[in-house]
VOPAGU-2260 file (C-alpha; in pm, 1 decimal, decimal comma):
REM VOPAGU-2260
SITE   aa  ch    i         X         Y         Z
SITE  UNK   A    0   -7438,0    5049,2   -3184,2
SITE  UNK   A    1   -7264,8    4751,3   -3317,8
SITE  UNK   A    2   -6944,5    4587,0   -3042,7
SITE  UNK   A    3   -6596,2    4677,6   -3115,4
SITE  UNK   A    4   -6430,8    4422,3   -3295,0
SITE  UNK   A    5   -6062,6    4430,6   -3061,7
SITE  UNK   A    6   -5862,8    4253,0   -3359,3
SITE  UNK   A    7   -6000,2    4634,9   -3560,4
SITE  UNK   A    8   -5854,1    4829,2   -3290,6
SITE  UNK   A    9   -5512,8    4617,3   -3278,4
SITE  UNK   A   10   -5486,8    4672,3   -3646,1
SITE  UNK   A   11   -5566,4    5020,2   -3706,5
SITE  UNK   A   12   -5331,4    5131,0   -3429,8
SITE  UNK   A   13   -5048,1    4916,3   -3591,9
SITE  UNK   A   14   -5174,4    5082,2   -3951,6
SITE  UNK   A   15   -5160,3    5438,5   -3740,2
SITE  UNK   A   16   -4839,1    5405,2   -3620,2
SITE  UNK   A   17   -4949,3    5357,7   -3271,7
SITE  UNK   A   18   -4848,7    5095,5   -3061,5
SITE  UNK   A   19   -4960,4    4808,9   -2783,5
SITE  UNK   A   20   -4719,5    4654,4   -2595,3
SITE  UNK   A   21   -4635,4    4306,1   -2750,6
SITE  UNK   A   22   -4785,2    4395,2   -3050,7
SITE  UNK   A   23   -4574,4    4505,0   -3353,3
SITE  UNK   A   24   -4682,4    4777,4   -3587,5
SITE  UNK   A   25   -4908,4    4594,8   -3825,1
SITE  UNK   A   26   -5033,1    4410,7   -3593,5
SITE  UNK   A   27   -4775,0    4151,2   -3509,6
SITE  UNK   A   28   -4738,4    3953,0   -3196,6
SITE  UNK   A   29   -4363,4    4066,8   -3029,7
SITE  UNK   A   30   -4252,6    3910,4   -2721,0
SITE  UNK   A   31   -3945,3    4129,2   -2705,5
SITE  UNK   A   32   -4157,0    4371,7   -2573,5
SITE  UNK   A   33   -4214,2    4243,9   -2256,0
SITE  UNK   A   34   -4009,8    4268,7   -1930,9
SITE  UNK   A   35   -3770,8    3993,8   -1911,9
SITE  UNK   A   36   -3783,7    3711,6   -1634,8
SITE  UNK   A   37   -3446,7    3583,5   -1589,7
SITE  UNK   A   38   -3586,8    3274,8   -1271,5
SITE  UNK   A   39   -3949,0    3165,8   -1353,2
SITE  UNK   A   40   -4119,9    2940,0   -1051,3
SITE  UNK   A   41   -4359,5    2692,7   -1099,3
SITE  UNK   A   42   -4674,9    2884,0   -1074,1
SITE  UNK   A   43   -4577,1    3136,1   -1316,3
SITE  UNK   A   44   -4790,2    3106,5   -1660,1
SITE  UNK   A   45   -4815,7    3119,4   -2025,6
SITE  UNK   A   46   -5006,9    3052,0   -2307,8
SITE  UNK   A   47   -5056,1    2775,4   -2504,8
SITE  UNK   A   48   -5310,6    2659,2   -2788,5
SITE  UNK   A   49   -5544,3    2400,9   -2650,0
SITE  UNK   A   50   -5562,1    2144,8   -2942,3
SITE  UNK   A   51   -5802,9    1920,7   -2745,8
SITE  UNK   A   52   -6047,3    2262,0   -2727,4
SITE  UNK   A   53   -6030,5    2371,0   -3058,8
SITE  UNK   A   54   -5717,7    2544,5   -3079,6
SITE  UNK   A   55   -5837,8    2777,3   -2783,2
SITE  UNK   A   56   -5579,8    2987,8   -2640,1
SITE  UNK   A   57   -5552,1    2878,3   -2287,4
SITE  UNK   A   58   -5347,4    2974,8   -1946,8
SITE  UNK   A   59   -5128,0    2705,8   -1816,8
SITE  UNK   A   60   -4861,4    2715,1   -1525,8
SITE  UNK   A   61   -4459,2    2611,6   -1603,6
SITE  UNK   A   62   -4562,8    2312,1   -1374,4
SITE  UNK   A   63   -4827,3    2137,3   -1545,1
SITE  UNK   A   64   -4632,8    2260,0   -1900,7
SITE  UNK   A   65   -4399,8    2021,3   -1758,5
SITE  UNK   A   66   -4577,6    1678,2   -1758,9
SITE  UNK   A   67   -4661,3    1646,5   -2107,1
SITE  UNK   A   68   -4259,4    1775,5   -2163,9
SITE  UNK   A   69   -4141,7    1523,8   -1895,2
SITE  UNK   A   70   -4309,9    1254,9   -2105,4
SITE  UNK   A   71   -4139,3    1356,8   -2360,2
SITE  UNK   A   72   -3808,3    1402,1   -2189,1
SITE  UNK   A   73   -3871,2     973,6   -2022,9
SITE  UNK   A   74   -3919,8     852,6   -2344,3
SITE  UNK   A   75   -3973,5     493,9   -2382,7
SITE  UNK   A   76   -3871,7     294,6   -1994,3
SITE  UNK   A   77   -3771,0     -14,3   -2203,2
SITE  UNK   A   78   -3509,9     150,7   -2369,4
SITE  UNK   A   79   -3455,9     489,6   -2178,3
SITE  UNK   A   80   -3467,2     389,9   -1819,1
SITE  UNK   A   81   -3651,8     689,5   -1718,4
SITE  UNK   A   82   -4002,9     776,4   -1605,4
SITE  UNK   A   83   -4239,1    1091,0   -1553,2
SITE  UNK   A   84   -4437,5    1164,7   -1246,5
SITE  UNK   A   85   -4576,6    1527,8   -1239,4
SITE  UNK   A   86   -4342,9    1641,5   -1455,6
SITE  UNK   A   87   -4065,4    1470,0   -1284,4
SITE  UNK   A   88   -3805,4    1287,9   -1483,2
SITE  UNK   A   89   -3702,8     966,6   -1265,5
SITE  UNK   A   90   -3479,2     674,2   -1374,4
SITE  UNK   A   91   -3650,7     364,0   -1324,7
SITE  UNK   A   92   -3536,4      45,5   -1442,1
SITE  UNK   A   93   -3803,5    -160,9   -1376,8
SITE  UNK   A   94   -3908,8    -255,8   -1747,3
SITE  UNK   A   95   -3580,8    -198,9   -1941,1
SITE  UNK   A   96   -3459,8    -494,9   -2101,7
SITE  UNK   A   97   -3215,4    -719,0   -1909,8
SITE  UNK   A   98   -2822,5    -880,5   -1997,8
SITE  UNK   A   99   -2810,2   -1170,6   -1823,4
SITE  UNK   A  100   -2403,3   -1214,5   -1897,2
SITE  UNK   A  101   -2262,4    -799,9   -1867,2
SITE  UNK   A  102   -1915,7    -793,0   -1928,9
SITE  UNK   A  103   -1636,8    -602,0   -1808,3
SITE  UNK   A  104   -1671,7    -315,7   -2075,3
SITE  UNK   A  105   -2040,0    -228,7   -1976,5
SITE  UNK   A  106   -2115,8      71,1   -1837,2
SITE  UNK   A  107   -2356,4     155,9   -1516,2
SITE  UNK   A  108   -2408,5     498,3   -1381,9
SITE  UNK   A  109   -2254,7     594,4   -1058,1
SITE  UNK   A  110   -2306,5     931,8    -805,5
SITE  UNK   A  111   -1917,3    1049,9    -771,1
SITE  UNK   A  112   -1917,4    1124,3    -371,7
SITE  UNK   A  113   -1533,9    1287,5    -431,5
SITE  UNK   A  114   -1666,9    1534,4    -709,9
SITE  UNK   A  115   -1994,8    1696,4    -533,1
SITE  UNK   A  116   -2201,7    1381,9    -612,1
SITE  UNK   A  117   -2237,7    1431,6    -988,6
SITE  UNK   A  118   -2372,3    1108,9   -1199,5
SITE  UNK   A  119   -2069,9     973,4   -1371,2
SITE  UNK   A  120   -2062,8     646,1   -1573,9
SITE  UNK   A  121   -1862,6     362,7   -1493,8
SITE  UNK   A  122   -1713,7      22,5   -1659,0
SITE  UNK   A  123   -1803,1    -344,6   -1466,6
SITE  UNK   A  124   -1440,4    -355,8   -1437,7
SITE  UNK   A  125   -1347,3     -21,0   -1260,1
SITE  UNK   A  126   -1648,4     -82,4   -1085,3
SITE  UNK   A  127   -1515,6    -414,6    -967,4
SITE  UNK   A  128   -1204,0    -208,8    -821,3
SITE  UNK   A  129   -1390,9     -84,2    -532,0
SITE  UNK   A  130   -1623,1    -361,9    -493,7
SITE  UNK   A  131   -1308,8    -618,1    -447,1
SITE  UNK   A  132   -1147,8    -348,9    -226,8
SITE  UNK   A  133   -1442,5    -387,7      12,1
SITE  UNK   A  134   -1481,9    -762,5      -4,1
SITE  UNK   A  135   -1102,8    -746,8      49,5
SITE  UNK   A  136   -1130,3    -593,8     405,1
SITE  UNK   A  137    -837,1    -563,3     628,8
SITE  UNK   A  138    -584,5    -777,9     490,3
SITE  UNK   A  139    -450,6    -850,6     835,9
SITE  UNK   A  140    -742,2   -1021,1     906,1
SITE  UNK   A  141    -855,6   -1195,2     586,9
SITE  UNK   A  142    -546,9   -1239,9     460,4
SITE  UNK   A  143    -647,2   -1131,1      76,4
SITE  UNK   A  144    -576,0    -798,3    -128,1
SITE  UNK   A  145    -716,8    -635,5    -414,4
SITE  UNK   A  146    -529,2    -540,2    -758,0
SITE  UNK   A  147    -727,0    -386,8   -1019,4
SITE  UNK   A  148   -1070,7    -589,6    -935,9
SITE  UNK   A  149    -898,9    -880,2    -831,7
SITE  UNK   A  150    -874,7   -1073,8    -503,3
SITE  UNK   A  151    -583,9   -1257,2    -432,0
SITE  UNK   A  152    -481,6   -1464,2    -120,3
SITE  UNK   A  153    -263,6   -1337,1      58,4
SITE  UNK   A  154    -132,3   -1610,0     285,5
SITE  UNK   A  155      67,0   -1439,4     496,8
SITE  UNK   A  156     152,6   -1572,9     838,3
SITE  UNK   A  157     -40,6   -1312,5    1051,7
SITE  UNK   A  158    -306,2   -1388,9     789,0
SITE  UNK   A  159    -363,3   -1730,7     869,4
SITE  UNK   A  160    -626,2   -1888,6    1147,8
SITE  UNK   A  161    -436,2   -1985,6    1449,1
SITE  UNK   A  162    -502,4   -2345,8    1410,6
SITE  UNK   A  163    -355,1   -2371,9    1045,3
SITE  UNK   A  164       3,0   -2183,9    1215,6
SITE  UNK   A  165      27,1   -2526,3    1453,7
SITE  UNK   A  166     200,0   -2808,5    1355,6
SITE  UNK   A  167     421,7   -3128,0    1456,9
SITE  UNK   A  168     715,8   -3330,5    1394,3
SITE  UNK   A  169     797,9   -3687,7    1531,2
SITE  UNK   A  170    1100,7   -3852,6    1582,2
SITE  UNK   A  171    1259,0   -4158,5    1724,6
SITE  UNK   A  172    1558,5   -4173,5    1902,9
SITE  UNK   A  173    1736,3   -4425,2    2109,1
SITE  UNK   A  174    1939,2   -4521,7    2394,1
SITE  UNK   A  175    2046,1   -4812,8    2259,2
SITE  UNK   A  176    2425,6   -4957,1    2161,0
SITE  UNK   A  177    2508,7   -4791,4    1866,9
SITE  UNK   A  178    2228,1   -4573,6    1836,0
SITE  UNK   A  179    2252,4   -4243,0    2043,6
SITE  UNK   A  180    2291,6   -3985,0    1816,2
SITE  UNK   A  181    2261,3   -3585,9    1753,7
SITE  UNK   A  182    2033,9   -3570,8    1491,6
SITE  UNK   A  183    1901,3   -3212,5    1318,7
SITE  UNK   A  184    1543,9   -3170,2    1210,8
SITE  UNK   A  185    1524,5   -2928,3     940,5
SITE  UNK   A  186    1251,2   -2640,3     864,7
SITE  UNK   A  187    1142,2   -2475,4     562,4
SITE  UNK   A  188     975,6   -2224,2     747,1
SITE  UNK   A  189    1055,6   -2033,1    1066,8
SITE  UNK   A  190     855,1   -2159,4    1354,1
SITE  UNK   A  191     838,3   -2153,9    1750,2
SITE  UNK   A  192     910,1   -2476,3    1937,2
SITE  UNK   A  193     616,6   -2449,2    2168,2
SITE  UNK   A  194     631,3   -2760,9    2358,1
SITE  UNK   A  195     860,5   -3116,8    2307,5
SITE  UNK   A  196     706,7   -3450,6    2443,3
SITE  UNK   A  197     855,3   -3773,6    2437,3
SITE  UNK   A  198     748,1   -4172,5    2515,6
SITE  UNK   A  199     890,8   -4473,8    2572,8
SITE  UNK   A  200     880,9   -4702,9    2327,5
SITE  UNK   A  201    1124,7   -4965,7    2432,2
SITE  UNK   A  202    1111,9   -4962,2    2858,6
SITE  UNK   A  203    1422,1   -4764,5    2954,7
SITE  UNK   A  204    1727,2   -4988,4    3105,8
SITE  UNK   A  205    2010,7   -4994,3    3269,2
SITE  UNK   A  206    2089,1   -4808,8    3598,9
SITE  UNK   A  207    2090,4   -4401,4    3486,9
SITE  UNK   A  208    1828,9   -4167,9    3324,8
SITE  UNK   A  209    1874,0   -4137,7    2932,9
SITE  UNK   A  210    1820,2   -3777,3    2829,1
SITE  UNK   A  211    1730,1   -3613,7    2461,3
SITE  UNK   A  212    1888,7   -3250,1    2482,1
SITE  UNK   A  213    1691,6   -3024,4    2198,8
SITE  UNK   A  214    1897,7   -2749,6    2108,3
SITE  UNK   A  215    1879,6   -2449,5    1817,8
SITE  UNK   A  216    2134,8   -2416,8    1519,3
SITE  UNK   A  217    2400,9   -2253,1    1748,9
SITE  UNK   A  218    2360,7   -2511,1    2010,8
SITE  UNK   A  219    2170,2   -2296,2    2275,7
SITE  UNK   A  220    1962,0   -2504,6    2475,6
SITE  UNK   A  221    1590,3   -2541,2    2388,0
SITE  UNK   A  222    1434,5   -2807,9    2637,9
SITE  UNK   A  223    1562,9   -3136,1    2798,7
SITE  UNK   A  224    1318,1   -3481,5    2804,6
SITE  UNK   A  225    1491,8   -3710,0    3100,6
SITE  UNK   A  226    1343,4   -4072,6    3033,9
SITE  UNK   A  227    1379,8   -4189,6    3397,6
SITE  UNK   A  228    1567,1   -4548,8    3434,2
SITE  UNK   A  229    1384,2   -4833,6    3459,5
SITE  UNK   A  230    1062,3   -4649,5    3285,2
SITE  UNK   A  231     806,0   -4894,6    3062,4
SITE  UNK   A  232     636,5   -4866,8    2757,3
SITE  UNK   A  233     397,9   -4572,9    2683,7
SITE  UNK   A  234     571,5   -4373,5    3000,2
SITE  UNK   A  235     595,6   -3988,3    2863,1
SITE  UNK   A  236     773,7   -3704,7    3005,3
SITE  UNK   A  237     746,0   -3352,1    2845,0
SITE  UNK   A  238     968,7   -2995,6    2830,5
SITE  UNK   A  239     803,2   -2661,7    2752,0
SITE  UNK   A  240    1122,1   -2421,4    2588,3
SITE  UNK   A  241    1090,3   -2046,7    2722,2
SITE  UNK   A  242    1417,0   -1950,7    2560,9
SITE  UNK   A  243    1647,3   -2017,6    2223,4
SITE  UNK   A  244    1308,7   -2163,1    2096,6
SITE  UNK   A  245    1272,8   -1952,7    1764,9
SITE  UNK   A  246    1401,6   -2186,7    1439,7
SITE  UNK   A  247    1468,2   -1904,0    1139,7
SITE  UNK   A  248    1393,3   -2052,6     805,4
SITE  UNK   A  249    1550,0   -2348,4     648,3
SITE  UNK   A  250    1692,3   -2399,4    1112,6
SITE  UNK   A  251    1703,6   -2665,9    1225,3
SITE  UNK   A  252    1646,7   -2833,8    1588,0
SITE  UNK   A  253    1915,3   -3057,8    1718,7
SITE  UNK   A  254    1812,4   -3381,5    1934,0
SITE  UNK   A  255    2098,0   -3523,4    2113,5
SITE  UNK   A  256    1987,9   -3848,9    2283,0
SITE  UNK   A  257    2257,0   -3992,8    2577,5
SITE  UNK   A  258    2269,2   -4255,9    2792,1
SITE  UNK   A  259    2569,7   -4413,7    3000,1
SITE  UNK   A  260    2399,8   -4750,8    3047,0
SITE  UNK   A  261    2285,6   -4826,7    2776,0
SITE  UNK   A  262    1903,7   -4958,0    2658,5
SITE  UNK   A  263    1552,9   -4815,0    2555,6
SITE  UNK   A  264    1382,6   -4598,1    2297,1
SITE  UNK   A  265    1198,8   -4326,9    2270,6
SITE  UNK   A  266     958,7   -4125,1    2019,7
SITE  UNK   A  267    1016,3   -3755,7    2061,7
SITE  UNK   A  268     704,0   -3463,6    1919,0
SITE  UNK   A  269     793,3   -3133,7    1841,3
SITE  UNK   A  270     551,9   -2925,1    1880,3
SITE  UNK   A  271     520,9   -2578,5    1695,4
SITE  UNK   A  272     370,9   -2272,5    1517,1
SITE  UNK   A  273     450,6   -2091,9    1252,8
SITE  UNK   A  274     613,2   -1786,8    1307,9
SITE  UNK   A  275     626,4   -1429,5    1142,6
């Protein structure tokens, strides 16, 4: 007895009116026949004609369906960015042409940690936003800010290195005939008087002490040098202020030098940081 020829039996029950599930009357292939699967996994399977095996219908799993589609899906690296690994899509830029000058309109991708760390793209220059807010740190510290992308100095007092806040002013006065004086030593910024030194410079005569009274802008005493009678050259004396020592901005300091017997000179440093 000849073997039953299945494609006869598929045919003749479609030309009956009979039916097998997935197959049409007449004979036609009909998916919509099957049960629906709504969540396929990997090792689920369908078929697929093998065109390396003569067209043979073969069996494959969704998995390995999905490395030829994932080389599809990468494309070209140069230009895409992307690569395949076992049916894995991957960007990898390793390969894709370079720009050696980007400007501020180009675009990278970025994960957006505020918005459930979905890819979002980006410009250079909102990029540069949070890169110059990070390079800007604390501006108490560092003394710069960020607007927009851009750092700028902020040279704030409290900003600045404790050396840069010191600084000095010298000035001669005299006991001489004629020369004692109140003179006012201006500032453009406010400072603290931390310290006031003087030295002879012409020995210190006559038969009393000459004095050099510092006082602020409302004439509240700051410090008081005494150049002792009878002192010589290069003799110094010093005052450290602990009260009405603060000159505001555009203060001044007075230095009031006196001396009943006449005779002697003296070079007078104020010494002083920048204040807040």
């Amino acid at each position: 007895m000849p073997p039953v020829n299945p494609h006869s039996i598929v045919a003749r029950a479609g030309a009956q009116g009979g039916s097998i599930k997935g197959i049409s009357d007449g004979g036609v292939f009909d998916p919509t026949e099957f049960d629906a699967k709504t969540d396929p996994v990997v090792a689920d399977k369908v078929v697929i004609q093998d065109t390396e095996a003569n067209d043979a219908p073969k069996v494959t799993t969704i998995t390995n369906l999905a490395k030829p589609i994932g080389e599809i899906v990468a494309g070209a690296n140069a230009t895409s960015g992307l690569s395949e690994v076992d049916g894995v899509c991957r960007v990898n830029i390793s390969g894709v042409a370079d720009k050696t000058a980007p400007v501020a309109a180009d675009s990278l991708l970025l994960n957006d940690s505020e918005n459930g760390n979905i890819n979002k793209e980006v410009t250079a220059a909102n990029l540069c936003k949070a890169l110059a807010g990070t390079l800007a740190g604390v501006e108490a510290t560092n003394g710069l800010t960020s607007s927009a992308g851009v750092l700028t100095v902020a040279a704030k007092i409290a900003h600045l290195e404790a050396a840069l806040l010191k600084g000095t002013t010298v000035i001669p006065m005299s006991f001489e005939a004629g020369e004692q004086m109140a003179l006012k030593v201006y500032f453009n910024h406010k400072v603290t008087i931390d310290k006031i030194r003087g030295i002879v410079t012409t020995a210190i005569e006559g038969t009393d002490n000459g004095t050099i009274t510092a006082a602020n802008g409302d004439g509240d005493i700051t410090g008081v040098l005494t150049a002792t009678a009878g002192a010589h050259l290069a003799t110094e004396c010093s005052a450290i202020p602990t009260t009405n020592n603060v000159i505001a901005q555009d203060g001044y300091v007075s230095l009031t030098s006196a001396k009943d017997t006449v005779g002697g000179r003296m070079l007078v440093t104020l010494e002083w940081t920048r204040t807040a």
